[in-house]
N, C-alpha and C positions, 0 to 999 in steps of 0.2 A: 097807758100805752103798752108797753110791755113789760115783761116780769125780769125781776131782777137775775131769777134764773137763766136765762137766755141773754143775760148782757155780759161781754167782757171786756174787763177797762182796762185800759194798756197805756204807758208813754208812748207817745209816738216822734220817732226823729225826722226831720227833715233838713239833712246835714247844711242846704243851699241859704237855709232859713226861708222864713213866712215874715212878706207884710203884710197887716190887713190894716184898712185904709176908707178913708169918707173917697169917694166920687167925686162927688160934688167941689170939696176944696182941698183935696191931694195930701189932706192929714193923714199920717200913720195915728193907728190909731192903740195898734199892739203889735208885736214883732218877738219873734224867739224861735229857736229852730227844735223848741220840743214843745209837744201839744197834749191834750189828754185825751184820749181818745176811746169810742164807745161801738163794739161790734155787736148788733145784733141778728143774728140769722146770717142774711148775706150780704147785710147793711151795714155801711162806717160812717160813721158820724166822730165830727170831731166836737169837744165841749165849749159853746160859749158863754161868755159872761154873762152873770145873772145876781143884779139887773141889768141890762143890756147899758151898751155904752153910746152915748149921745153925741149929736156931730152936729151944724149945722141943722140945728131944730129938730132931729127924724130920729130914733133909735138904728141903730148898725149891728148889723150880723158880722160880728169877730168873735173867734175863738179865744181860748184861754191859750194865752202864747207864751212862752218859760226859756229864757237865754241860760237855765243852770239845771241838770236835768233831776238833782235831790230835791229842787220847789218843784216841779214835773209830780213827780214821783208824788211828795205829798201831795199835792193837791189830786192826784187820782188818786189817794188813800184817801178823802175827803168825799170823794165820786163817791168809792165806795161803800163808806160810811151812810151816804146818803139814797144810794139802791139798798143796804140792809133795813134803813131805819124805815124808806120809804114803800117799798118793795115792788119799785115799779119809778122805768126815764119819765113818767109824766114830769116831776119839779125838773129837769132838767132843760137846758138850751141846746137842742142838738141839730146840729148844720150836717146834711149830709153830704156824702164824698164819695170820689168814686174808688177810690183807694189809698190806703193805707202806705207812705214811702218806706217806712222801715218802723219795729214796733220793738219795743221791750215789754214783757209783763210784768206788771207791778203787784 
């Protein structure tokens, strides 16, 4: 997809917090009010789970959701480990967004 150059990985806060959630049967499914999140170009994408998370039979688009923002933070040093190692979001789960609520770099 794109090169590792062109991506920046950031915590992302969203103080109100984030559910993400089956449809279907009103399960939360991840919830935390910091995300890890992945800018390319003019694109935000936030990181989901990978392998995706299962609900009622169907794989679900949820992000990687963090109530503590030092597992946040790690787990986008893990991001980034894996844009150096890979050199390129291809391995990655990336859900786009239309914007970013508030960011720290990590």
């Amino acid at each position: 997809m794109d090169s590792r150059e062109d991506a920046v990985v950031s915590v992302v806060h969203h103080p109100a917090g984030i559910n993400a959630g089956c449809a279907r049967c009103r399960t939360i499914i991840s919830s935390g009010t910091f995300a890890i999140g992945v800018q390319v170009g003019n694109h935000n994408y936030l990181v989901g789970h990978n392998p995706p998370k299962q609900c009622c039979g169907e794989e679900k688009k949820v992000p990687l959701l963090y109530d503590d923002e030092v597992l946040a933070a790690f787990g986008a040093q893990g991001i980034m480990d894996t844009l150096g190692r890979d050199g390129s979001t291809t391995n990655l789960r990336l859900y786009e967004v239309a914007q970013f609520i508030s960011t720290a770099v990590h």
